[in-house]
N, CA, C and O atoms as a Maestro MAE file, in Angstrom:
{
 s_m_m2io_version
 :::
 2.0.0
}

f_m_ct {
 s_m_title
 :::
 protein
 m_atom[316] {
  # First column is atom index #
  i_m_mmod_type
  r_m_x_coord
  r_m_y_coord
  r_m_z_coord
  i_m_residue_number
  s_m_chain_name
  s_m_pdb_residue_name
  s_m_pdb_atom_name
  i_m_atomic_number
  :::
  1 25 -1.298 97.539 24.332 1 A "UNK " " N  " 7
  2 3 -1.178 96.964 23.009 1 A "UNK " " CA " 6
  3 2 -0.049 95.935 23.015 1 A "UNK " " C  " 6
  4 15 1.137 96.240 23.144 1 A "UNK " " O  " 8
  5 25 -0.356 95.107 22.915 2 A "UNK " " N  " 7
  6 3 0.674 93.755 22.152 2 A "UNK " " CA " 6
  7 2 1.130 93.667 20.741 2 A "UNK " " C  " 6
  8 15 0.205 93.627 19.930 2 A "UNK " " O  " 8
  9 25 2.632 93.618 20.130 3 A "UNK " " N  " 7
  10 3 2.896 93.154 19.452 3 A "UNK " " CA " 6
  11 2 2.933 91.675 19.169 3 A "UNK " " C  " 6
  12 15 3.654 91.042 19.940 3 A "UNK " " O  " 8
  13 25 2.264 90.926 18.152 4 A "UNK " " N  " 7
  14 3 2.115 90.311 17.622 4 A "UNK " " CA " 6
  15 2 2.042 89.171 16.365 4 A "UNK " " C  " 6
  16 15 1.230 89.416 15.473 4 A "UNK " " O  " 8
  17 25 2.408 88.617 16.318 5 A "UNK " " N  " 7
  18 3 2.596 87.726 14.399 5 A "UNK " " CA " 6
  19 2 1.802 86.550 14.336 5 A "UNK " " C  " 6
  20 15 1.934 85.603 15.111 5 A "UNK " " O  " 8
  21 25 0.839 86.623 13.256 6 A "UNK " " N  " 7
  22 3 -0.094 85.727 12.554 6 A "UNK " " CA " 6
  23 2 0.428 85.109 11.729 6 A "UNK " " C  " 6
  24 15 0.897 85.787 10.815 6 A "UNK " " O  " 8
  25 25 0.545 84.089 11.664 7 A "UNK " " N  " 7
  26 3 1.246 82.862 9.979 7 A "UNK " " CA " 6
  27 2 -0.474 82.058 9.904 7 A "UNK " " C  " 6
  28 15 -1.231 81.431 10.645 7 A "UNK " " O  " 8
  29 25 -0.430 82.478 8.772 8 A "UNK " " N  " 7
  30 3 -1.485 82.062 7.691 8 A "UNK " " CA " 6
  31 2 -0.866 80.785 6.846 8 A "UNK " " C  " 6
  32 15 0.159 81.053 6.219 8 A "UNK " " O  " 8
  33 25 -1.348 79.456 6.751 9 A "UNK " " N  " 7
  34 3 -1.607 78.621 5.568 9 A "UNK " " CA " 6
  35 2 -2.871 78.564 4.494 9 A "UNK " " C  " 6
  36 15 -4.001 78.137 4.731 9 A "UNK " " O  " 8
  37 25 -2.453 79.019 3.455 10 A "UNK " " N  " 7
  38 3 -3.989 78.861 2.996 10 A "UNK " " CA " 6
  39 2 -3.934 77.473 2.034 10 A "UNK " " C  " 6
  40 15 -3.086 77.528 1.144 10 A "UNK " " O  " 8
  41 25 -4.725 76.254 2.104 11 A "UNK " " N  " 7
  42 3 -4.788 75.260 1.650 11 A "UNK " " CA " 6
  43 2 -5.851 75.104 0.393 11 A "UNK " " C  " 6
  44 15 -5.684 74.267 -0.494 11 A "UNK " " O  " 8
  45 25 -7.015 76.063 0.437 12 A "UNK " " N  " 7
  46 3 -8.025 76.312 0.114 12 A "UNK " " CA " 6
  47 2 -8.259 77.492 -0.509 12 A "UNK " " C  " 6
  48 15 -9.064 78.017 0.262 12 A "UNK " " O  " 8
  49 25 -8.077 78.279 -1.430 13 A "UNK " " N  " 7
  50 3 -7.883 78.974 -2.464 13 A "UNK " " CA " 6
  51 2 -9.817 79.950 -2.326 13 A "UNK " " C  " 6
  52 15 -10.142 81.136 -2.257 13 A "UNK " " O  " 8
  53 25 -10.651 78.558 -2.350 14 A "UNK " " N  " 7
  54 3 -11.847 79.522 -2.527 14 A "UNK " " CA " 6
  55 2 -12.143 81.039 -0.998 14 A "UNK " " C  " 6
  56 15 -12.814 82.066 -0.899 14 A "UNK " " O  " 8
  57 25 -11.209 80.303 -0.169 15 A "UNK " " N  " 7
  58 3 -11.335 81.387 1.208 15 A "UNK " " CA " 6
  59 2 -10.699 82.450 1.116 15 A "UNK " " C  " 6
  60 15 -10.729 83.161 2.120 15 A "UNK " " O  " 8
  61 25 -9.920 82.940 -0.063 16 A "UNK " " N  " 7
  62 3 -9.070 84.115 0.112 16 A "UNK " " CA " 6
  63 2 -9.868 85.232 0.231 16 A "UNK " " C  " 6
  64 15 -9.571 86.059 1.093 16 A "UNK " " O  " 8
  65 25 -10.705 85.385 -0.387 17 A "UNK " " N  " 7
  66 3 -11.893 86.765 -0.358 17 A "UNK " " CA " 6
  67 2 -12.211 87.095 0.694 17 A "UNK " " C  " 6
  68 15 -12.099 88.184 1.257 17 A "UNK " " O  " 8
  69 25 -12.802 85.774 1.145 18 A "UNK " " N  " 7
  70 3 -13.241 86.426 2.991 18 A "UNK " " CA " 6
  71 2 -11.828 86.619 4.145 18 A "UNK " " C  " 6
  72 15 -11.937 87.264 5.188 18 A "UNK " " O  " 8
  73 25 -10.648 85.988 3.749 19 A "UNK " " N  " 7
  74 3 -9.407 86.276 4.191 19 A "UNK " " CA " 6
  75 2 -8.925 87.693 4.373 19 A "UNK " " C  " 6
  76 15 -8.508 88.174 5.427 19 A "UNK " " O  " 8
  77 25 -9.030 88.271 3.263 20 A "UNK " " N  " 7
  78 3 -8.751 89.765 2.544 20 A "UNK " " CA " 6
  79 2 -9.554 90.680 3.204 20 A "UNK " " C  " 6
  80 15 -9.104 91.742 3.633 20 A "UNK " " O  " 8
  81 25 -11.579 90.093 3.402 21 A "UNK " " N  " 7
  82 3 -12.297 90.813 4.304 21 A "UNK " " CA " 6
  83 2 -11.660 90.898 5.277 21 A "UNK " " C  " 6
  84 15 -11.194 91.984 5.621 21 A "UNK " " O  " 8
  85 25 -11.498 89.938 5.879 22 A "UNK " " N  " 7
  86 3 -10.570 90.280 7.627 22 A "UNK " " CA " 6
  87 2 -9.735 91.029 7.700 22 A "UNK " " C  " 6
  88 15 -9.713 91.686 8.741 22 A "UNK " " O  " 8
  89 25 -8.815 91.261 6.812 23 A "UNK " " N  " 7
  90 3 -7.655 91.662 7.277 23 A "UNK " " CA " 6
  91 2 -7.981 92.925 7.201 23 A "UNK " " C  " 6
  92 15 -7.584 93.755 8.019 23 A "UNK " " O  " 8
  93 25 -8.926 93.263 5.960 24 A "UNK " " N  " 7
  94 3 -9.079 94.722 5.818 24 A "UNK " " CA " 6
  95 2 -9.705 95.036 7.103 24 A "UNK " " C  " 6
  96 15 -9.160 95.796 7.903 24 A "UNK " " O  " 8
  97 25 -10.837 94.474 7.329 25 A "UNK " " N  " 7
  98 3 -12.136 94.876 8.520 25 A "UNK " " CA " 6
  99 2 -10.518 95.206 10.377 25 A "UNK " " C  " 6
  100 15 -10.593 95.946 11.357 25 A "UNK " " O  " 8
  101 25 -9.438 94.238 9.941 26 A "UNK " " N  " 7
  102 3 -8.658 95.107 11.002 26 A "UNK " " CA " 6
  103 2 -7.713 95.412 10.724 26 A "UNK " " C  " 6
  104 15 -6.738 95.062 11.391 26 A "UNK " " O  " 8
  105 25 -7.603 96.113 9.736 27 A "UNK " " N  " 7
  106 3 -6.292 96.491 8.756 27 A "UNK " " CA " 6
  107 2 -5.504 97.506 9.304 27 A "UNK " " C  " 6
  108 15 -4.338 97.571 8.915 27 A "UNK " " O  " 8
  109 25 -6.093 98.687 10.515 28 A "UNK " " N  " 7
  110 3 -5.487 99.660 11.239 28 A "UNK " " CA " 6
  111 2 -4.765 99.361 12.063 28 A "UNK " " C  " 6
  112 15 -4.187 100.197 12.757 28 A "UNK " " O  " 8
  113 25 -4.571 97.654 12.235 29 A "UNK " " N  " 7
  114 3 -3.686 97.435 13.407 29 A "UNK " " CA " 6
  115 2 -2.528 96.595 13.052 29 A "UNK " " C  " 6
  116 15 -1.601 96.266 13.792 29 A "UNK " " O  " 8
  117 25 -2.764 96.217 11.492 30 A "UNK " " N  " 7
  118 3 -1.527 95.756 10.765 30 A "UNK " " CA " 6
  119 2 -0.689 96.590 10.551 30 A "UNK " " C  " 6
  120 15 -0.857 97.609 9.881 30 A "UNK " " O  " 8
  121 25 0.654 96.127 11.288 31 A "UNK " " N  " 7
  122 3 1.758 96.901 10.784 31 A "UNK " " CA " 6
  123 2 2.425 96.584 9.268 31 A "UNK " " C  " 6
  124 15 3.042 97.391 8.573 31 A "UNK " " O  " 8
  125 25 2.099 95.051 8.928 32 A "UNK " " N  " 7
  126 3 3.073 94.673 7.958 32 A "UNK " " CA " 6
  127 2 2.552 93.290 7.365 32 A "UNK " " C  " 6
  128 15 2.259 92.368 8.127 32 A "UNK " " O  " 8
  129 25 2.455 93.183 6.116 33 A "UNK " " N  " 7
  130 3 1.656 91.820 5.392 33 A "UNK " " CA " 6
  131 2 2.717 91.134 4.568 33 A "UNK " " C  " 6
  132 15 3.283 91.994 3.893 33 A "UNK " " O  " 8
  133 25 3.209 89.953 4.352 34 A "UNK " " N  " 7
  134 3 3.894 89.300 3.586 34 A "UNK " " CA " 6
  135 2 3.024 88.133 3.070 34 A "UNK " " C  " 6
  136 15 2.686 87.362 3.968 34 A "UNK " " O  " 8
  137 25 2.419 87.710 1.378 35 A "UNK " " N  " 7
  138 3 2.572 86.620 0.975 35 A "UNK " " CA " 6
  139 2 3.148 86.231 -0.182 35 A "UNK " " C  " 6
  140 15 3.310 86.799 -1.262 35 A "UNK " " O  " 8
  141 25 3.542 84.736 0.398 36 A "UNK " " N  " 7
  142 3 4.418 83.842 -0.512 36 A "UNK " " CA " 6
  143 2 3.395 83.094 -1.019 36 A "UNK " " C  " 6
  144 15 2.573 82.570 -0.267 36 A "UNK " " O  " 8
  145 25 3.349 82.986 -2.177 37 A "UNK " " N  " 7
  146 3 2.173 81.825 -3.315 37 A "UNK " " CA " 6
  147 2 3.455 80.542 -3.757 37 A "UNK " " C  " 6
  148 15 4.425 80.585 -4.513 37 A "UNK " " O  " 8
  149 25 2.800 79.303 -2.746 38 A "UNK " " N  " 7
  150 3 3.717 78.253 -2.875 38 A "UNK " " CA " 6
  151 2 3.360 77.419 -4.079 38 A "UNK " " C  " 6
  152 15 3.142 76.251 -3.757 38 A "UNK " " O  " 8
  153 25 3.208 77.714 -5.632 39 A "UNK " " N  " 7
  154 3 2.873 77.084 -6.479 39 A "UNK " " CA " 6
  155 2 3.274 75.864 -6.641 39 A "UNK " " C  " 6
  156 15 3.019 75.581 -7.811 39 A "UNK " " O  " 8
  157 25 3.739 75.019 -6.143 40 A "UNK " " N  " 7
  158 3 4.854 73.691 -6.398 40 A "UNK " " CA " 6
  159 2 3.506 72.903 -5.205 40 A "UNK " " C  " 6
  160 15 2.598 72.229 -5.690 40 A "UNK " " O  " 8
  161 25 3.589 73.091 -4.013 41 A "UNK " " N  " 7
  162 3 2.370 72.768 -3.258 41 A "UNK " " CA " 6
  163 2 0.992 73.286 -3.251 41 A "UNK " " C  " 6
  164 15 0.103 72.724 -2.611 41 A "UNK " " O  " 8
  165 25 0.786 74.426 -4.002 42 A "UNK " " N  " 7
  166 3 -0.985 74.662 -4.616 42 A "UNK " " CA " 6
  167 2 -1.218 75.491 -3.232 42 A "UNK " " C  " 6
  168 15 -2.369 75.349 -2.820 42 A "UNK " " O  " 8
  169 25 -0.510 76.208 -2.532 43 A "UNK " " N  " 7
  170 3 -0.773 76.569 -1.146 43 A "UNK " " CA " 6
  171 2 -0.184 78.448 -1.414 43 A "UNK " " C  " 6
  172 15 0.326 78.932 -2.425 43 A "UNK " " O  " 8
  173 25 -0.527 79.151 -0.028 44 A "UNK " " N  " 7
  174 3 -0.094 80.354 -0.206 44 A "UNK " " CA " 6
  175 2 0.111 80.551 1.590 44 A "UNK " " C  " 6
  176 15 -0.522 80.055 2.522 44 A "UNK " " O  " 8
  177 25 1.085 81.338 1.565 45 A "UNK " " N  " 7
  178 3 1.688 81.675 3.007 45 A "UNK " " CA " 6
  179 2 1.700 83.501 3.617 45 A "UNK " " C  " 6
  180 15 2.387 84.401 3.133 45 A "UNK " " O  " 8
  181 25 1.226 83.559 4.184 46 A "UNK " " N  " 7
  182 3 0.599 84.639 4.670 46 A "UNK " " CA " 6
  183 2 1.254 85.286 5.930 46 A "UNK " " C  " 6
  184 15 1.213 84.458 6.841 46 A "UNK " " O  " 8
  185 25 1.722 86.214 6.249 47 A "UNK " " N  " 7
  186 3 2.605 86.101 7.463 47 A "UNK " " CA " 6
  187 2 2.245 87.918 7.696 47 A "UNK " " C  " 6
  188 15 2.605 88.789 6.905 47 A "UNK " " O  " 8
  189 25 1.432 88.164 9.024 48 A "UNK " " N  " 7
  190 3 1.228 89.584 9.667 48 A "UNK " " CA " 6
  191 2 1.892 89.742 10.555 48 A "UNK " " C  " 6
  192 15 2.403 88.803 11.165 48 A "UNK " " O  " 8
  193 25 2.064 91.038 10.871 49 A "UNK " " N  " 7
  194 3 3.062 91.521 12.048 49 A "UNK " " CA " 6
  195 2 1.720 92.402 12.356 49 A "UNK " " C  " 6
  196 15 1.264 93.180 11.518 49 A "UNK " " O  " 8
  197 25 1.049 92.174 13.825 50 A "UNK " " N  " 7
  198 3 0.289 93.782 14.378 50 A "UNK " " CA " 6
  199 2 0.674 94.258 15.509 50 A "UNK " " C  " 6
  200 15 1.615 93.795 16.152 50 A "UNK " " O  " 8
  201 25 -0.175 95.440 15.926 51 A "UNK " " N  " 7
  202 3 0.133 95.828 16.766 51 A "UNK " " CA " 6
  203 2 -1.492 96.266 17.707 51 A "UNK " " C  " 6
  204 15 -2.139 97.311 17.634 51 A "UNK " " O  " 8
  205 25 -1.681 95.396 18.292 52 A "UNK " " N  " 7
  206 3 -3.552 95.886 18.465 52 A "UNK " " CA " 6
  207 2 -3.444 94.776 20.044 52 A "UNK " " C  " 6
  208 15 -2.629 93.927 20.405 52 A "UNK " " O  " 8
  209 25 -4.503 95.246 20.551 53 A "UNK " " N  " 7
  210 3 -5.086 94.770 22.218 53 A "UNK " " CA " 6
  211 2 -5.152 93.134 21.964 53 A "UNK " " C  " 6
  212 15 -5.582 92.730 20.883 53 A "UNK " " O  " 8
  213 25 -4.766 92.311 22.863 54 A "UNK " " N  " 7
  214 3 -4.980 91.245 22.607 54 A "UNK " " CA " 6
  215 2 -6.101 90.549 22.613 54 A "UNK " " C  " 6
  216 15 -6.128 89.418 22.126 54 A "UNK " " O  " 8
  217 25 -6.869 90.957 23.003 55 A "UNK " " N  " 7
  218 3 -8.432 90.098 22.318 55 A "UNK " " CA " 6
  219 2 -8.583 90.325 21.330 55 A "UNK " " C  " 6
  220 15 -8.794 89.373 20.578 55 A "UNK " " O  " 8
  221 25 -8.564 91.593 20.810 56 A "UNK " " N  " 7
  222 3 -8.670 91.893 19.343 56 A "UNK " " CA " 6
  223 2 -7.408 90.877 18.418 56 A "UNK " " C  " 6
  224 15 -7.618 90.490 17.268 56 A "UNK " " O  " 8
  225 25 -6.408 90.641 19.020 57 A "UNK " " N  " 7
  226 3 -5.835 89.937 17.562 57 A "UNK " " CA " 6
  227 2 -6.215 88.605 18.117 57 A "UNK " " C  " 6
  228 15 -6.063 87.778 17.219 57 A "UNK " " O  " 8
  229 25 -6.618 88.078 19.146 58 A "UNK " " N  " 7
  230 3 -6.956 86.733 19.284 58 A "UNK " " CA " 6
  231 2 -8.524 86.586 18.424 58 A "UNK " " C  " 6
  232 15 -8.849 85.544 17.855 58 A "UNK " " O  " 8
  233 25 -9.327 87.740 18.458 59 A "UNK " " N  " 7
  234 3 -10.569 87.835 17.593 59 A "UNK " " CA " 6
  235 2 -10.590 87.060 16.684 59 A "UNK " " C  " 6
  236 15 -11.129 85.958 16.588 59 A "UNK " " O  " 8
  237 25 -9.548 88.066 15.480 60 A "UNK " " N  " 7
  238 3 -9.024 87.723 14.391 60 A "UNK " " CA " 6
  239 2 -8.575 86.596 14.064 60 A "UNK " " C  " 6
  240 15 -8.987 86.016 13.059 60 A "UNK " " O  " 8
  241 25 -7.431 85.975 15.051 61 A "UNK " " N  " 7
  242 3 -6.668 84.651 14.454 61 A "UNK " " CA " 6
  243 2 -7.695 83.685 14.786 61 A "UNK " " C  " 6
  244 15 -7.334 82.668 14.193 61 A "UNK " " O  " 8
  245 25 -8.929 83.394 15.491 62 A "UNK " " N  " 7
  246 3 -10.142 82.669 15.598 62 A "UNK " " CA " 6
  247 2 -10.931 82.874 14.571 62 A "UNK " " C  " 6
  248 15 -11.581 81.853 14.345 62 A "UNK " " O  " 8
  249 25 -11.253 84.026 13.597 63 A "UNK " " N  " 7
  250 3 -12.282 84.205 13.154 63 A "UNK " " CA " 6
  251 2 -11.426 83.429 11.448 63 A "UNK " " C  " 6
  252 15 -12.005 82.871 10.516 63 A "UNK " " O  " 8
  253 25 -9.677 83.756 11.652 64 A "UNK " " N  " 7
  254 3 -9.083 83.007 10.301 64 A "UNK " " CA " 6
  255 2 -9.468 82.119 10.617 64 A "UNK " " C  " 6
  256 15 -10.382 81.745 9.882 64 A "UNK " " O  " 8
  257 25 -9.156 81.158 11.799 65 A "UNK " " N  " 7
  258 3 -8.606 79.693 11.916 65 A "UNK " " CA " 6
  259 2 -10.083 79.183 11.780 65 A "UNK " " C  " 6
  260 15 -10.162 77.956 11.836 65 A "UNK " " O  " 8
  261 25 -11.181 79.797 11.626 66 A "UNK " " N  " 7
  262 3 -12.936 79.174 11.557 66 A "UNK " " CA " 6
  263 2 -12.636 79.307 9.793 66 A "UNK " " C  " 6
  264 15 -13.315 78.469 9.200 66 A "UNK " " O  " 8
  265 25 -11.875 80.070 8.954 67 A "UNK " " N  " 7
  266 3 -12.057 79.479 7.541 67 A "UNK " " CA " 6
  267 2 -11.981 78.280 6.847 67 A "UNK " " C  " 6
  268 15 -10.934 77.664 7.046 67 A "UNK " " O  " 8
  269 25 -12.847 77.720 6.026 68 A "UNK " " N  " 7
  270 3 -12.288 76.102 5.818 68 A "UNK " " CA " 6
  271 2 -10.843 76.129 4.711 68 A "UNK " " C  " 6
  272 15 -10.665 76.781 3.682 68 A "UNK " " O  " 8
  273 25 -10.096 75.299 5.300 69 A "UNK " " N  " 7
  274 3 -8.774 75.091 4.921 69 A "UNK " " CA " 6
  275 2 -7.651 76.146 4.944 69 A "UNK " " C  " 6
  276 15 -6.894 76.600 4.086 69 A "UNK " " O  " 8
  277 25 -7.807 76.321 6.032 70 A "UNK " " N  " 7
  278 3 -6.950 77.583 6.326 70 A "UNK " " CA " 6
  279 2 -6.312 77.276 8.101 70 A "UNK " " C  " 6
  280 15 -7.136 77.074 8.993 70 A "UNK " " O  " 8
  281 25 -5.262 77.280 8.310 71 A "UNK " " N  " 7
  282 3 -4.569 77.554 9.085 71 A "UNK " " CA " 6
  283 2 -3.793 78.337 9.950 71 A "UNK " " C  " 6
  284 15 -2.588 78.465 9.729 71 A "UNK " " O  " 8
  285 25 -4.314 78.856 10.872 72 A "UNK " " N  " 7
  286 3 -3.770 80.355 11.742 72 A "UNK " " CA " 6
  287 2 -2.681 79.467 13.135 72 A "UNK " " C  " 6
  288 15 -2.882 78.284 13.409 72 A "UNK " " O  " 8
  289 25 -1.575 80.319 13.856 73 A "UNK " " N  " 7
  290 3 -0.805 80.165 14.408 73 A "UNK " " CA " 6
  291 2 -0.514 81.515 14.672 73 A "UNK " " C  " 6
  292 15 -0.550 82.308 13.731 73 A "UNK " " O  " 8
  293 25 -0.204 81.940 15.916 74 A "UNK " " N  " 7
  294 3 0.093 83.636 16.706 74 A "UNK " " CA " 6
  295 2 1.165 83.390 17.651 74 A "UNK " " C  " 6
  296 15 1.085 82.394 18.370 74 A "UNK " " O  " 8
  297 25 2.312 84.293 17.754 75 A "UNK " " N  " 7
  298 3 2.977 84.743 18.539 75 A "UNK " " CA " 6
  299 2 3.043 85.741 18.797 75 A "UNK " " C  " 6
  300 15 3.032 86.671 17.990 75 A "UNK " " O  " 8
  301 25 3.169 85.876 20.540 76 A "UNK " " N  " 7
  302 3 3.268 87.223 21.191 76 A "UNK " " CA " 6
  303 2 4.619 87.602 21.372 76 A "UNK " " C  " 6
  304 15 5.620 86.887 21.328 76 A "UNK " " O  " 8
  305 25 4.497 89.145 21.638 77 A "UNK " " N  " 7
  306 3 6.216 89.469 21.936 77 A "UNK " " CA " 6
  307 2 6.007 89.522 23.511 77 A "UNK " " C  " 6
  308 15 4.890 89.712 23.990 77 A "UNK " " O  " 8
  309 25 6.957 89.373 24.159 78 A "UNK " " N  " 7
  310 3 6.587 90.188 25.574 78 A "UNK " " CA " 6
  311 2 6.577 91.011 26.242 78 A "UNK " " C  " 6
  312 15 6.345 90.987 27.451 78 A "UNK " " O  " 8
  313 25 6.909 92.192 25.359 79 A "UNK " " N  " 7
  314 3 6.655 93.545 25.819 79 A "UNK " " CA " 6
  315 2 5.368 94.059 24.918 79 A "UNK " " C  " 6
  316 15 4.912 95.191 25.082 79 A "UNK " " O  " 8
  :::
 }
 m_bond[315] {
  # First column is bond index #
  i_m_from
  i_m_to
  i_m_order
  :::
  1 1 2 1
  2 2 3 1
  3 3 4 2
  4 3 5 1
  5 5 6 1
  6 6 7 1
  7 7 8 2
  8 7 9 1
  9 9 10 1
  10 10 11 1
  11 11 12 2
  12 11 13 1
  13 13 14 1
  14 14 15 1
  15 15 16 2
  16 15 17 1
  17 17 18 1
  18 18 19 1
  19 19 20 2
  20 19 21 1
  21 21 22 1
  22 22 23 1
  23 23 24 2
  24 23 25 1
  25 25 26 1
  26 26 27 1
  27 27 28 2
  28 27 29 1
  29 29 30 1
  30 30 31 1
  31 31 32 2
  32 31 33 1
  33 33 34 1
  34 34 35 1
  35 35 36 2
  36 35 37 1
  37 37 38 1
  38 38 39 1
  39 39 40 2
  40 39 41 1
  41 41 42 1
  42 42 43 1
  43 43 44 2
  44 43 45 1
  45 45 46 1
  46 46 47 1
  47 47 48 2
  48 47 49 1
  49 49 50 1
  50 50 51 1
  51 51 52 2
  52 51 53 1
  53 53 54 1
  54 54 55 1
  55 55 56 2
  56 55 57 1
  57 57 58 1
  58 58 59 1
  59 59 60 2
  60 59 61 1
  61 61 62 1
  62 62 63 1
  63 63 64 2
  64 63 65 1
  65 65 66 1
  66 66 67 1
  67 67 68 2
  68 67 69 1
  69 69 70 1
  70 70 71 1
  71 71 72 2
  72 71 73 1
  73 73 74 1
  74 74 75 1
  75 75 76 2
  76 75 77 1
  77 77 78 1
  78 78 79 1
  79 79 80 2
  80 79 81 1
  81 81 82 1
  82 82 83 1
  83 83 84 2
  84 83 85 1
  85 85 86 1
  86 86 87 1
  87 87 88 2
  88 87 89 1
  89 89 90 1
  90 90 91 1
  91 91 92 2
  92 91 93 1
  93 93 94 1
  94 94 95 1
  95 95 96 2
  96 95 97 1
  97 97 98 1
  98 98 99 1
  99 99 100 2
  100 99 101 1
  101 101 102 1
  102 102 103 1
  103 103 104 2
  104 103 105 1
  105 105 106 1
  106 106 107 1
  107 107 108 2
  108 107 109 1
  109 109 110 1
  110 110 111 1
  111 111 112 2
  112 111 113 1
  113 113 114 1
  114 114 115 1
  115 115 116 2
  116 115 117 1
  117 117 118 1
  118 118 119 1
  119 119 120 2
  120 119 121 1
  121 121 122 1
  122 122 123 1
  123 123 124 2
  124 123 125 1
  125 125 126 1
  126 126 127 1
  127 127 128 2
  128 127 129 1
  129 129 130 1
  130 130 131 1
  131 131 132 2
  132 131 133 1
  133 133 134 1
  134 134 135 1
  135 135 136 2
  136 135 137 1
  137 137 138 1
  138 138 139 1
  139 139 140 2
  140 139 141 1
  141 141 142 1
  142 142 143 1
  143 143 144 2
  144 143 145 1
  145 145 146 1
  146 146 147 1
  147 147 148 2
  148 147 149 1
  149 149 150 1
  150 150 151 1
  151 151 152 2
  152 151 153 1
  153 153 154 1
  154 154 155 1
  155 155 156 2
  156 155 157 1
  157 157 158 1
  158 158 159 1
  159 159 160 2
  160 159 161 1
  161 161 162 1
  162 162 163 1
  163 163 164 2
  164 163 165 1
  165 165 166 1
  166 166 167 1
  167 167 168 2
  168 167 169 1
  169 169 170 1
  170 170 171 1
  171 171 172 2
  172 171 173 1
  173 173 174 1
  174 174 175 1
  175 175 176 2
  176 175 177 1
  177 177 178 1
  178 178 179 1
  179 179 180 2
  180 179 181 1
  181 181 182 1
  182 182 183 1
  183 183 184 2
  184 183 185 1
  185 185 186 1
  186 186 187 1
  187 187 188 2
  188 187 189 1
  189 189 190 1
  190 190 191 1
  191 191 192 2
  192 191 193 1
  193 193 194 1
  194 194 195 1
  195 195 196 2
  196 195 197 1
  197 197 198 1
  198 198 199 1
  199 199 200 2
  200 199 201 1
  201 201 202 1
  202 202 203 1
  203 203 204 2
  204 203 205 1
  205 205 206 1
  206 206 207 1
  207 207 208 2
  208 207 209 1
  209 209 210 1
  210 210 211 1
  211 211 212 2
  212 211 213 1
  213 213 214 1
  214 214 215 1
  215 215 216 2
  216 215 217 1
  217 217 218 1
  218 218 219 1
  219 219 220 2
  220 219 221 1
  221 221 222 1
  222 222 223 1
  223 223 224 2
  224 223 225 1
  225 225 226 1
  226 226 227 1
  227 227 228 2
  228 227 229 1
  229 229 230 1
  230 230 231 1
  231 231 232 2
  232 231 233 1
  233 233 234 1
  234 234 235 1
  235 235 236 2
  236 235 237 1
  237 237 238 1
  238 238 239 1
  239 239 240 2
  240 239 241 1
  241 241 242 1
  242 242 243 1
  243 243 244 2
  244 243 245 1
  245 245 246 1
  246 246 247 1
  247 247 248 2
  248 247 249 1
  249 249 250 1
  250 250 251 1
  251 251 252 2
  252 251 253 1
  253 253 254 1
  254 254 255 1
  255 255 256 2
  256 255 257 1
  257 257 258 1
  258 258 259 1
  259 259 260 2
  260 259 261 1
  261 261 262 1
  262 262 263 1
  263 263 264 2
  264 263 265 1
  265 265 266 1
  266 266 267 1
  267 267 268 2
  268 267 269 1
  269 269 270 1
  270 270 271 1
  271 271 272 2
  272 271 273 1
  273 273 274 1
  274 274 275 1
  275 275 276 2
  276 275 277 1
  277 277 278 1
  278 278 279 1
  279 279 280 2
  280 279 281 1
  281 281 282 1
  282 282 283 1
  283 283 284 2
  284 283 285 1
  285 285 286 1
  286 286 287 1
  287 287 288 2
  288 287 289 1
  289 289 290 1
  290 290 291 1
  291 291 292 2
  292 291 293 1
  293 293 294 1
  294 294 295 1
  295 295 296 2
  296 295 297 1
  297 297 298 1
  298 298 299 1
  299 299 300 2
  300 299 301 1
  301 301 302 1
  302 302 303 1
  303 303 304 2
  304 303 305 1
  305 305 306 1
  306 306 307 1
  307 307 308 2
  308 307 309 1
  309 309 310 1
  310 310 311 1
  311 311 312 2
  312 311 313 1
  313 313 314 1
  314 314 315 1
  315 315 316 2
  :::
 }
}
């Protein structure tokens, strides 16, 4: 298992639903969810911490970064 962090931009407001699907559909491997709603820029910031196999969170940050107007970015830890 890899620890891991997802940063979410959401630019696009109508994608949050299917956003929310994802996270739930791998929600057992989220350790920790933070969002900031950037009202001044019309945007919302999304920031996961997991802990899951790395294909599985590379799954995920592919299946965000295929939402329209939405932006995914991942860092690994190295242990």
């Amino acid at each position: 298992m890899a620890i891991k962090h997802i940063s979410i931009i959401i630019e696009n407001n109508d994608t949050v639903e299917e956003l929310n699907r994802l996270l739930h559909e791998y929600g057992h491997f989220i350790i920790g969810r933070m969002g900031i709603p950037y009202r001044v820029k019309n945007i919302n910031i999304i920031s996961i911490a997991l802990d899951a196999p790395k294909d599985t969170i590379s799954s995920l940050a592919g299946k965000i970064g295929n939402l329209p107007g939405v932006s995914v970015k991942t860092a690994l830890s190295a242990k």
